[in-house]
C-alpha positions in Angstrom: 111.1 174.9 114.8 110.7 171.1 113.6 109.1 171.0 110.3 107.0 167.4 109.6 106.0 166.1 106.1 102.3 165.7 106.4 99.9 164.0 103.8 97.4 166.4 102.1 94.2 165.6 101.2 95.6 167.4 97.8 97.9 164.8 97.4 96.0 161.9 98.0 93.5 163.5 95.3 96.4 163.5 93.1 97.9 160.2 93.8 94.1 159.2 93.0 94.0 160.6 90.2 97.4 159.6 88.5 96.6 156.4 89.4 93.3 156.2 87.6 95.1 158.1 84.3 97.4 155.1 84.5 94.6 152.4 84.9 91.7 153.2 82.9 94.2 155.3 80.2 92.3 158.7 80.3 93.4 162.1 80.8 93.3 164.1 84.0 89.9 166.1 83.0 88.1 162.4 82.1 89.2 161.3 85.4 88.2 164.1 87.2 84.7 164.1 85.0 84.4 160.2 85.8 85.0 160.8 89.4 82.6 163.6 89.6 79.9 162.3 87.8 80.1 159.2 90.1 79.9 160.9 93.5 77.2 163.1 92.1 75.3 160.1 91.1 75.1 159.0 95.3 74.9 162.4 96.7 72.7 164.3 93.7 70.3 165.2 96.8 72.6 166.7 98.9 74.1 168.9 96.0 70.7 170.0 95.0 69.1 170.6 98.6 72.4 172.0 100.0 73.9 174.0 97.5 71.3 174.4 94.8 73.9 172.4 92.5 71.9 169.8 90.1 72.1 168.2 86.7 68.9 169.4 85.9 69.3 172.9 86.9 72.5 172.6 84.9 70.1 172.1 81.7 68.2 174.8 82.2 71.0 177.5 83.2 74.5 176.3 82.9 76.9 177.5 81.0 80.2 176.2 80.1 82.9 178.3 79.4 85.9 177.8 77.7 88.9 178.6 79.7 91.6 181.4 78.0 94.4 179.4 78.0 93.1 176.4 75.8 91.7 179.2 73.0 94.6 179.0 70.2 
């Protein structure tokens, strides 16, 4: 069997992201945040019709929850 490097999505998203850390001098989870809250901004109707997902129902019912390794 001949084994072929392929890109990944994964590691374009990566590559994005490193490159944005580097440019705008952020960490990873700003990046992500800025990236996020930009493609929510053009496709907030799609989230909310789809998948029930918007910023408003967020207000109302989300919760944000501190993940167990960053607790010291």
């Amino acid at each position: 069997m001949v084994l072929k490097p392929q890109p990944t999505l994964k590691g374009y998203n990566a590559w994005v992201v490193a490159r944005l850390v580097e440019a705008k001098g952020i960490t990873q989870a700003e990046v992500a945040a800025w990236i996020i809250d930009r493609w929510v901004d053009g496709n907030g109707r799609l989230l909310a019709d789809e998948y029930g997902i918007s910023r408003e129902h967020f207000r109302r019912h989300g919760k944000i929850v501190q993940h167990p390794s960053s607790r010291r």
